[in-house]
GUPAVEX-785208 format. One line per 8 residues: their letters; for each residue z, x, y of C-alpha. Coordinates in steps of 0.02 Angstrom, whole numbers, always signed. Example, Ala and Ser with C-alpha at 12.3 -4.5 7.8 and 13.67 -1.06 7.14 Angstrom:
// GUPAVEX-785208
as> +390:+615:-225  +357:+684:-53
// end
This chain:
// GUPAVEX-785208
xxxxxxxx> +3780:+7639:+3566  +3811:+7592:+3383  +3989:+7567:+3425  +3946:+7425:+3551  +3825:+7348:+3437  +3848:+7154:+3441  +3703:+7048:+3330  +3646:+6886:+3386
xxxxxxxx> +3767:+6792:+3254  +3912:+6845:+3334  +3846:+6815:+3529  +3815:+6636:+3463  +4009:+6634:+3410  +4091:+6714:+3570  +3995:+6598:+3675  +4051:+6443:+3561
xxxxxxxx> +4214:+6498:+3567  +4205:+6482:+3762  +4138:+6315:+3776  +4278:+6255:+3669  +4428:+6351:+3735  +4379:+6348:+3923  +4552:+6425:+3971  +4500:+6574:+3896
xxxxxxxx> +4392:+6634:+4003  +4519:+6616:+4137  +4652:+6687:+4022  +4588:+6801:+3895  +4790:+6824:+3799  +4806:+6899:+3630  +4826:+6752:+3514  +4638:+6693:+3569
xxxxxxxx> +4561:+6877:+3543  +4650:+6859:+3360  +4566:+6697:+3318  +4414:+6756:+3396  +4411:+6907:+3304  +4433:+6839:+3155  +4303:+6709:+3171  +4187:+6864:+3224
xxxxxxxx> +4215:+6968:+3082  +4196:+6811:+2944  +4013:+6824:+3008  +3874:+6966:+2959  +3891:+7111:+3086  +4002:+7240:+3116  +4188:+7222:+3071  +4316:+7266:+3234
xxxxxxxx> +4478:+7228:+3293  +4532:+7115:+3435  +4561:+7246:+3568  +4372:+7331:+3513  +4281:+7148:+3528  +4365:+7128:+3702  +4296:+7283:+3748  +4138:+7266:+3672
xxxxxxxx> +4112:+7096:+3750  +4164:+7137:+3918  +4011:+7257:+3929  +3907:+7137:+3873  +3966:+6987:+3985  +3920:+7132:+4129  +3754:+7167:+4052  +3712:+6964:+4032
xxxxxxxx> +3747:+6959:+4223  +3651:+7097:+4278  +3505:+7042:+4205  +3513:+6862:+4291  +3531:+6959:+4466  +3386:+7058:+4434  +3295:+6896:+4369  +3360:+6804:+4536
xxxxxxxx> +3294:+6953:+4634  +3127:+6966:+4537  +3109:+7153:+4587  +3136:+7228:+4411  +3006:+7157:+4276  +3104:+7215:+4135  +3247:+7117:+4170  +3127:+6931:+4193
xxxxxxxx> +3182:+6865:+4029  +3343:+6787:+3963  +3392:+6710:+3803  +3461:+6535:+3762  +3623:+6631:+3724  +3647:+6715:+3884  +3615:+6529:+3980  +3747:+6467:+3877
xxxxxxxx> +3854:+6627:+3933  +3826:+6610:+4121  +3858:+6417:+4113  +4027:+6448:+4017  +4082:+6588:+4153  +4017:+6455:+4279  +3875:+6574:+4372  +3732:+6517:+4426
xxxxxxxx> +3576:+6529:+4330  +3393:+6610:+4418  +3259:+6452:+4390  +3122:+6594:+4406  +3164:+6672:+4261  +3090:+6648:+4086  +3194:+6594:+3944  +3124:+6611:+3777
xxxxxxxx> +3103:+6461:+3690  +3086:+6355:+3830  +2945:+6303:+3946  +3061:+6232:+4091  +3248:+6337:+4110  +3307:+6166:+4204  +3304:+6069:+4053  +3389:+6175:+3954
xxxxxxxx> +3527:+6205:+4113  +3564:+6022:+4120  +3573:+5974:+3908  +3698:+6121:+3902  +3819:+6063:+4068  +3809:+5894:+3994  +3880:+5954:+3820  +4017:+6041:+3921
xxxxxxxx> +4048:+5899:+4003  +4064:+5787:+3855  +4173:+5934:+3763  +4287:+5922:+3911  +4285:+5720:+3893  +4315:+5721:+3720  +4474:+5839:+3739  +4544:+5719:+3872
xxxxxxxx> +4530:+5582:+3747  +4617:+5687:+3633  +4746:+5721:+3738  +4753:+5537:+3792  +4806:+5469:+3599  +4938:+5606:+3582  +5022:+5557:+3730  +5022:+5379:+3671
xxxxxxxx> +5070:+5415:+3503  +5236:+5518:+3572  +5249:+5361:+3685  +5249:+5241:+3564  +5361:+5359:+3422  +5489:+5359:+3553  +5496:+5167:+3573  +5508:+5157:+3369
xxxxxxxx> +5664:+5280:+3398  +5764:+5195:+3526  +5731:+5020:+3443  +5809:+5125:+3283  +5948:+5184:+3379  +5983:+4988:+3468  +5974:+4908:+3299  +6112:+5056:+3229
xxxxxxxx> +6215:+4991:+3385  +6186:+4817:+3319  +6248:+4846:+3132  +6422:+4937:+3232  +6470:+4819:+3336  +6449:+4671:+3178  +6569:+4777:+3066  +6684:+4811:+3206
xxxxxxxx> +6687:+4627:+3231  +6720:+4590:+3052  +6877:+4715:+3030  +6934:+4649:+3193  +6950:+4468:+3112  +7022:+4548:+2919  +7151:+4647:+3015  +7284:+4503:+2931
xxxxxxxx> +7218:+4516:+2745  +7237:+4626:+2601  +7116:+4787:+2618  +7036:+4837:+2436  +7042:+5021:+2405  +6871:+5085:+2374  +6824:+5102:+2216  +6807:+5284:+2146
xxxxxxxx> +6654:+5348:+2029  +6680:+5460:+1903  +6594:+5621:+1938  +6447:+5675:+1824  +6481:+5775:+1689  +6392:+5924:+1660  +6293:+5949:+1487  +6335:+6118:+1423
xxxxxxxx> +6227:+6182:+1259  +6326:+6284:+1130  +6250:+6395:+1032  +6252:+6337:+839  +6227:+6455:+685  +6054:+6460:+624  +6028:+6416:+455  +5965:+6541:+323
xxxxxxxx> +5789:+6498:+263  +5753:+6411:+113  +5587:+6471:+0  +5443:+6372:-27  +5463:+6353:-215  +5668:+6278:-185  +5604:+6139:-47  +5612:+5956:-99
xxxxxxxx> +5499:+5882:+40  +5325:+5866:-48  +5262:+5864:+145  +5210:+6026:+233  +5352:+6068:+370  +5284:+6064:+578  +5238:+6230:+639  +5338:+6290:+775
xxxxxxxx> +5165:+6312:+869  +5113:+6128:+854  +5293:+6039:+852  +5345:+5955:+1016  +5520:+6066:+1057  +5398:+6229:+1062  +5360:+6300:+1255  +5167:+6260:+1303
xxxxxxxx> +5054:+6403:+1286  +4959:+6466:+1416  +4804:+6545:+1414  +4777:+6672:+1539  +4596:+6690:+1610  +4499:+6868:+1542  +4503:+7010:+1663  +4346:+7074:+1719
xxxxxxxx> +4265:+7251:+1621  +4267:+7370:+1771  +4106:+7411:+1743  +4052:+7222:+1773  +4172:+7223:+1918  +4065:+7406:+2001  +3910:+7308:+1970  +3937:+7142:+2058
xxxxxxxx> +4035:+7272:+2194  +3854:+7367:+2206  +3743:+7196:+2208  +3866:+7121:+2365  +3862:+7287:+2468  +3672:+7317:+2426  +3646:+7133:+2502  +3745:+7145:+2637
xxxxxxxx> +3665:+7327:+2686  +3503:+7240:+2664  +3562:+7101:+2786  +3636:+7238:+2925  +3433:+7316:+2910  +3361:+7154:+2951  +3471:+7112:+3085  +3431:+7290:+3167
xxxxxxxx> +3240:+7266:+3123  +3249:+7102:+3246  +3337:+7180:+3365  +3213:+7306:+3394  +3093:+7221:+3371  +3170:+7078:+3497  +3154:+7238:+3604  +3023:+7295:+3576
xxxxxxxx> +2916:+7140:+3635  +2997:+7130:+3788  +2942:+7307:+3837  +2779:+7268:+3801  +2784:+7119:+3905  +2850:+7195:+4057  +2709:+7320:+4051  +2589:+7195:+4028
xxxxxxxx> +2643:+7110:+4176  +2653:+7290:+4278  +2473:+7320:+4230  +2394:+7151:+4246  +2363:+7171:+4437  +2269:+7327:+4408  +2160:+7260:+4257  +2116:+7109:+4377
xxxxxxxx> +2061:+7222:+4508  +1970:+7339:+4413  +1871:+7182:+4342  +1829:+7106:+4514  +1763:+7279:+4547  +1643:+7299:+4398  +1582:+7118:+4429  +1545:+7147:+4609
// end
């Protein structure tokens, strides 16, 4: 259905977002379906919301296993191929992976199996470093507080001491600041102007847009013409329809060739056979 269409962008994104978050495919919760579906929707494809992606990629996490059990089985012919994307799928939701099937792109599925458990592995390595240097860092930020808080006690106990000892002598009063006082600007009368031909100064006067007391002008940028804006509106929707179309073309086409290679491995028996007959 159009409605469940997923391109192969998006797959690649999902099943990224599962090798790095492996708690969510224990625990699918709402705050990873938002990130997820905004990362989803920043890419070319269709545009959904969180709850339509979960649903959407529930059916096809069902179809991607399907298609290994009939690979595993190798009754159905159709279903003999998988793609580097569904591997990656099947390792993240840790099920095992048919070695009899063929994977396009690669000439041995073991290979590719083993480089893509050893990146999870090293993802899952690299997050318990992480983890490691934060919990060191609060370790050591709490030593820097309570060596704060002993040398506090320290500077107490001295002045404690030291009143203890001036009990006997003459206390100073504190001394006492004046508070700041608070510039207030009347308003003065403005001065009538004076005509050129009555000024004295042989100088020109400062223009009130050049002299230092005026406010800083700021130039505000052009708004687009709205015809400009339709235009580059048309060119971005004409490029990304163009982009949807070639995106569906490889789809079917994707399809396409594996039909034709399922038949060709239906019918290859019978060509054989009908060979061996015409040569004997």
């Amino acid at each position: 259905k159009r409605s469940q269409r997923i391109v192969r962008s998006q797959q690649y994104v999902y099943v990224t977002y599962m090798e790095e978050h492996p708690d969510f495919v224990t625990n699918e919760s709402k705050e990873h379906w938002k990130e997820l579906a905004r990362r989803l929707n920043d890419v070319n494809g269709p545009k959904k919301s969180p709850d339509e992606w979960k649903t959407t990629f529930m059916r096809w996490k069902h179809q991607v296993a399907y298609r290994a059990r009939q690979a595993a089985t190798g009754q159905s012919k159709l279903y003999k191929t998988l793609t580097q994307i569904d591997v990656r799928a099947l390792i993240a939701l840790g099920k095992e992976i048919p070695l009899n099937c063929h994977i396009i792109g690669e000439t041995d599925p073991t290979e590719l199996i083993e480089a893509h458990s050893k990146r999870r592995e090293n993802m899952k390595s690299e997050r318990k470093s992480v983890e490691s240097e934060e919990v060191q860092e609060e370790e050591e930020e709490e030593m820097v507080v309570m060596e704060e808080d002993d040398d506090q006690n320290v500077k107490l106990y001295t002045v404690e001491a030291e009143e203890e000892e001036d009990e006997g002598e003459f206390l100073e009063e504190p001394k006492r600041f004046p508070e700041p006082t608070v510039k207030t600007y009347q308003v003065t009368k403005r001065k009538a102007p004076v005509a050129e031909s009555t000024r004295i100064i042989n100088t020109a006067a400062p223009s009130r847009a050049t002299s230092p007391d005026s406010p800083e002008f700021v130039a505000q940028p052009r708004p687009l013409d709205d015809r400009q804006f339709q235009l580059k509106k048309r060119k971005v929707l004409a490029l990304e329809r163009r982009a949807m179309a070639q995106e569906r073309i490889a789809d079917a086409f994707e399809r396409i060739v594996n039909v034709l290679e399922s038949r060709f491995e239906r019918d290859m028996p019978d060509l054989l056979a009908l060979e061996r007959r015409a040569m004997a």
